[in-house]
C-alpha positions in Angstrom: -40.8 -17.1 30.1 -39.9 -16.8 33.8 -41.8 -18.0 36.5 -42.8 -16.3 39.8 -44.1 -17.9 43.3 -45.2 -16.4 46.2 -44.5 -19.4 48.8 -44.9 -17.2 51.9 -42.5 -16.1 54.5 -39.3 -18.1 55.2 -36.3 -17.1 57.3 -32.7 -16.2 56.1 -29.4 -16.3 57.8 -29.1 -16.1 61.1 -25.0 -17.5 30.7 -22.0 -19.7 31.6 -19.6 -22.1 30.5 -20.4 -25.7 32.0 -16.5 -26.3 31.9 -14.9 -26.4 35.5 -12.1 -24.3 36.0 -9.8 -25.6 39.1 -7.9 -22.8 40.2 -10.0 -19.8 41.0 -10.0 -16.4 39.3 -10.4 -12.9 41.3 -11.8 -10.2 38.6 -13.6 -6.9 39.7 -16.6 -5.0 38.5 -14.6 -4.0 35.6 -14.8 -7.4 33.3 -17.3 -7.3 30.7 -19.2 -9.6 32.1 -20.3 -7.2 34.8 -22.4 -4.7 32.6 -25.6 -6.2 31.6 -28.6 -4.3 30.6 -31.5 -4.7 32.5 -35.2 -4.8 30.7 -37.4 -3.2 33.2 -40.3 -4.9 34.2 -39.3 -8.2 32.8 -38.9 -9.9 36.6 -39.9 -7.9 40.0 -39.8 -9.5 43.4 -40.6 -8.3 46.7 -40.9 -9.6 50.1 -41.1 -13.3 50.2 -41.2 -13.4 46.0 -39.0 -16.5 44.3 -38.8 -16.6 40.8 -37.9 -19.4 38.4 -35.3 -18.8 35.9 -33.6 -20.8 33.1 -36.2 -23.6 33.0 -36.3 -23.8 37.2 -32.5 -24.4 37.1 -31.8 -21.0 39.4 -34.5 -19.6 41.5 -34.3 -15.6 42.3 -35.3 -14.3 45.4 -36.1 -11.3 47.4 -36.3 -12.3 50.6 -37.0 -9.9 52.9 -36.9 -11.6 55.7 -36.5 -9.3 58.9 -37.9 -5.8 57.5 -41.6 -4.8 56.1 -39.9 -1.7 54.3 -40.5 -0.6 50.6 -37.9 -3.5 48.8 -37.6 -4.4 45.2 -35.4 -6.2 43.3 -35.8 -6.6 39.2 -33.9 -9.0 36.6 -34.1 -9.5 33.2 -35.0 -12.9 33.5 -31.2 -14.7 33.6 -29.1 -15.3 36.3 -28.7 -11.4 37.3 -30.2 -9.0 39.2 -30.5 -5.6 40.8 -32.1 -4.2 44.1 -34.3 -1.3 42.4 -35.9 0.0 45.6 -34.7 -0.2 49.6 -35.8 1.6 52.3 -34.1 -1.1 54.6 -33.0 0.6 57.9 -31.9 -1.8 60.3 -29.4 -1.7 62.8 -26.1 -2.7 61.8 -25.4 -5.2 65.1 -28.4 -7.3 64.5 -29.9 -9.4 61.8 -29.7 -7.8 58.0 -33.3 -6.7 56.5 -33.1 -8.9 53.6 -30.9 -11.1 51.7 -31.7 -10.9 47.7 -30.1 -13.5 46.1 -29.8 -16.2 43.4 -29.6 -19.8 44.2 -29.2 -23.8 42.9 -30.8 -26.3 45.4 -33.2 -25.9 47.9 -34.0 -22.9 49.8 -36.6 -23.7 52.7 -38.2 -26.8 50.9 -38.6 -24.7 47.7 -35.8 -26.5 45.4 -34.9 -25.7 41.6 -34.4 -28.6 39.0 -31.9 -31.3 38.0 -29.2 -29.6 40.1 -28.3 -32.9 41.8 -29.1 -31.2 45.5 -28.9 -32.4 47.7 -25.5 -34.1 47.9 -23.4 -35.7 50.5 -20.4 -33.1 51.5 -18.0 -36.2 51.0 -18.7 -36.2 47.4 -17.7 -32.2 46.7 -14.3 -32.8 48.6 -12.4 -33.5 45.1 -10.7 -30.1 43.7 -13.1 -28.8 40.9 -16.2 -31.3 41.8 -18.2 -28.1 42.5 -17.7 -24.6 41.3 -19.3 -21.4 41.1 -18.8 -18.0 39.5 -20.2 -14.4 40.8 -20.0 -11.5 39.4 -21.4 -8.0 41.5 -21.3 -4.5 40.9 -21.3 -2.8 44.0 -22.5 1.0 45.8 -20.2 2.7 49.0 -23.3 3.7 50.4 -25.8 1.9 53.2 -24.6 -1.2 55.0 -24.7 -4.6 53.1 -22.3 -7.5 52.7 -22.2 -9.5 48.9 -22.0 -13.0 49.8 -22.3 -16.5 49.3 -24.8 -18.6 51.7 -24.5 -21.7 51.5 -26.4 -24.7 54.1 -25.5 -28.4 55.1 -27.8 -30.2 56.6 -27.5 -33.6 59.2 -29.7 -35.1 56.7 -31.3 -35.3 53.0 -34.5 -33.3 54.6 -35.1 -30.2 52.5 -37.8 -28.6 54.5 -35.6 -26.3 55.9 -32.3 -24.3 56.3 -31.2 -24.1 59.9 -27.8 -23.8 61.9 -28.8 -27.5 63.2 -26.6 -27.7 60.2 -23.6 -25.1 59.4 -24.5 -21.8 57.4 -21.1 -21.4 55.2 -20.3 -17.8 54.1 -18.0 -16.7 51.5 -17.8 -12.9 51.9 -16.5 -11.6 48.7 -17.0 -7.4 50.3 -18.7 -5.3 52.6 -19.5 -1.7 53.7 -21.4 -0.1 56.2 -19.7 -1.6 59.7 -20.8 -4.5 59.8 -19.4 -8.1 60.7 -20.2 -11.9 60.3 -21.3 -13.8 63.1 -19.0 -14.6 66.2 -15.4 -13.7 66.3 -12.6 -14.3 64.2 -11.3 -17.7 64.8 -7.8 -17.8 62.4 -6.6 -15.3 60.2 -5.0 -15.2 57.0 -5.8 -18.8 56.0 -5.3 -19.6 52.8 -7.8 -22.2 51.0 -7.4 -22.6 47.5 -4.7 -20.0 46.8 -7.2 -17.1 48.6 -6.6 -15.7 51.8 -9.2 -15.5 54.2 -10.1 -14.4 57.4 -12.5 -17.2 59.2 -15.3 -15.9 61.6 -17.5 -18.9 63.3 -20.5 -18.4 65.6 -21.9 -21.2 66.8 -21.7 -24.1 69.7 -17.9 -25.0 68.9 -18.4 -28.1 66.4 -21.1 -29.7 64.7 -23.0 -26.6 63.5 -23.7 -23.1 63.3 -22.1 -20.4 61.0 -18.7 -20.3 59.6 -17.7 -17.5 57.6 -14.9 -17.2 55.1 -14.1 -13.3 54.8 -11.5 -12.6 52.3 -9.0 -10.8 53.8 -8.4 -8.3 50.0 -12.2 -7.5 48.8 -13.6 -8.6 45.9 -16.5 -7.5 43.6 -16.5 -11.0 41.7 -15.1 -14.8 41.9 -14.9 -16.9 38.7 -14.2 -20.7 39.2 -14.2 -20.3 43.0 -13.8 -24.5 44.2 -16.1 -25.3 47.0 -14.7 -28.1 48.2 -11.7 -26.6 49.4 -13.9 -24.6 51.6 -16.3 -27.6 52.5 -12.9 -29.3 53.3 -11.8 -26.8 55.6 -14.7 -26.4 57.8 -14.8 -30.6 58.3 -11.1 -29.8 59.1 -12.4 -27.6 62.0 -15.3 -30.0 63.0 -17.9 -27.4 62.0 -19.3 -30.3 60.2 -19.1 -33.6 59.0 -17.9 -35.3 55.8 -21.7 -37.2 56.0 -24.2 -34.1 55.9 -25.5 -33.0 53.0 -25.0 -29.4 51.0 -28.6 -28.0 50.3 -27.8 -25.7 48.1 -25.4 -22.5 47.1 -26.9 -18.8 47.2 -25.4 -15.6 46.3 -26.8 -11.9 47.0 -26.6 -8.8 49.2 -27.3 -9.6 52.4 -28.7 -5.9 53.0 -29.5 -3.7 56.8 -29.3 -0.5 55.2 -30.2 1.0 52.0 -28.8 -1.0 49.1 -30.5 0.3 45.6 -28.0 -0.1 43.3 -26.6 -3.5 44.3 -26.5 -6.3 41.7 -25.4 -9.4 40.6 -24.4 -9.6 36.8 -23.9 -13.2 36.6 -23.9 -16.2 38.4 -23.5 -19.6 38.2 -22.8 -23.2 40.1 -21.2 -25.8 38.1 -20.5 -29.2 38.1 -19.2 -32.2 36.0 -23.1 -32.0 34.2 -22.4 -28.3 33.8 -24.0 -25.3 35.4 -27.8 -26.4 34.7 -28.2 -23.1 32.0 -29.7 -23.6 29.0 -32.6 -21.1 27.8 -35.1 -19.0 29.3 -38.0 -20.4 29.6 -40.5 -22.2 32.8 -43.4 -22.5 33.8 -45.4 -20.1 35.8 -46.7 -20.6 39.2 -48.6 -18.9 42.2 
C-alpha cells in the first residue's frame, strides 16, 4: 500500500542495493534497469499531490508548481515514475511548469522517514558518505531538463526550501533550449572523475543556485558521490561546511510538454543503506 497527501501548494526551484559504491558509474537508458512496467492506476498525482512510497522512505511528487495545465504523473508504487499527461506550455526563459520528482528528506516541511535528514553538510564531505543512483528514460520532444534538486539550509528548520540556502543542481540532460540559472561560472570541472560545466545564480556567496551541468549527457547516474559536489560548492563559498542538506530530489523539471518522461529507479544511499524495504504505508489526506 502507498500513501497519497494532498498538502496544498508549495513552490519549486527558483529496489536498490544499500551497498555504497565510491566511484560513480555513467549508464544510459539502455541498462535493464531502465524498463519497468508500469501498473496503471496503481499511483496518480497531480498538482500539488505527494505520495508516500516504500513505507514513507521516498515521497513522489507532482508538483506543479507554476502552471494550472492538464498534468499527471503515475507510478507503480516504487521508486519510478512517468509523466502520463502534460499540457505544460511555458516559456522557455522563465520558471519551468512543474518539477515531478522523487525525493528522501524534506520537501517544504513535508519530510519522509528514517532518512537521517536533515544533516550537517560537514558530515557528507567523506567520499561515499552519501550516494544516489537515477535512472531516466527520456523523449526529444517539448522542453524539460532531468535533474537532481537538492537544498541546504542555514539551519535544521524544515519548513521550507528557499535560496536563503543554495539550490544544488546536477543536470544529468536537457532539450528544448533551455538553461540553468545565471551564467556559466567555470567549465570543464571535473568532480569525482565527471566533467561538468558549473552555472551559479545568486548573490555571489552564501546562497542561491549552483548548478552542475555535465558537460557529455546522460540518461542515468549509478553511485553518483554527493559529497564531492557538496565539497565543491563550499570550495566556491556558495555555502558553508555548517548548513544542513534537506533533502535530495530527482525529476523533470518540465516548461513544455513532457508525457513520456520517467524515472525507472532511484535511490539515495547511505552507510544505513538506501531506506527501501517493501511497499507498504499508511494512507493519508
Amino acid at each position: 500500500m502507498v500513501g497519497t497527501i494532498s498538502p496544498g501548494a508549495h513552490s519549486g526551484r527558483p529496489g536498490s542495493d544499500s551497498s555504497i559504491v565510491n566511484s560513480p558509474k555513467m549508464v544510459n537508458s539502455s541498462s535493464p534497469r531502465a524498463s519497468i512496467p508500469f501498473l496503471a492506476g496503481a499511483v496518480t498525482d497531480s498538482r500539488y499531490d505527494v505520495t508516500q512510497l516504500l513505507n514513507d522512505a521516498y515521497h513522489l511528487q507532482a508538483n506543479e508548481w507554476d502552471s494550472s495545465s492538464p498534468f499527471t504523473i503515475v507510478s507503480n508504487g516504487n521508486t519510478e515514475f512517468r509523466v502520463a499527461v502534460s499540457a505544460i506550455d511555458n516559456a522557455t526563459n522563465g520558471a519551468p511548469g512543474a518539477y515531478p520528482s522523487l525525493y528522501r528528506g524534506c520537501h517544504w516541511g513535508y519530510c519522509t522517514s528514517r532518512s537521517g535528514l536533515p544533516l550537517k553538510a560537514s558530515r557528507i564531505l567523506r567520499p561515499g558518505t552519501l550516494t544516489t543512483t537515477d535512472y531516466t528514460t527520456v523523449v526529444r520532444s517539448g522542453a524539460w531538463d532531468d535533474a537532481y534538486d537538492i537544498w541546504f539550509n542555514r539551519d535544521r528548520a524544515t519548513s521550507s526550501n528557499s535560496t536563503s540556502g543554495l539550490e544544488m543542481m546536477i543536470w544529468l540532460d536537457h532539450f528544448g533550449g533551455i538553461q540553468p540559472a545565471g551564467r556559466v561560472v567555470a567549465s570543464n570541472v571535473d568532480i569525482g572523475g565527471n566533467s561538468y560545466d558549473v552555472w551559479y545564480g545568486g548573490p555571489g556567496r552564501d546562497g542561491g543556485t549552483v548548478s552542475y551541468v555535465l558537460t557529455h549527457s546522460v540518461t542515468s547516474v549509478s553511485d553518483l558521490d554527493l559529497g564531492r559536489l557538496t565539497a565543491y560548492a563550499i570550495s566556491r563559498r556558495y555555502m558553508r561546511r555548517s548548513w544542513w542538506l534537506l533533502d535530495v530530489e530527482a525529476g523533470f523539471e518540465t516548461w513544455i510538454g513532457g508525457a513520456g518522461l520517467s524515472v525507472d529507479s532511484f535511490d539515495v544511499c547511505d552507510s544505513a543503506g538506501c531506506g527501501i524495504s517493501s511497499n507498504s504505508g499508511t494512507t493519508r489526506s
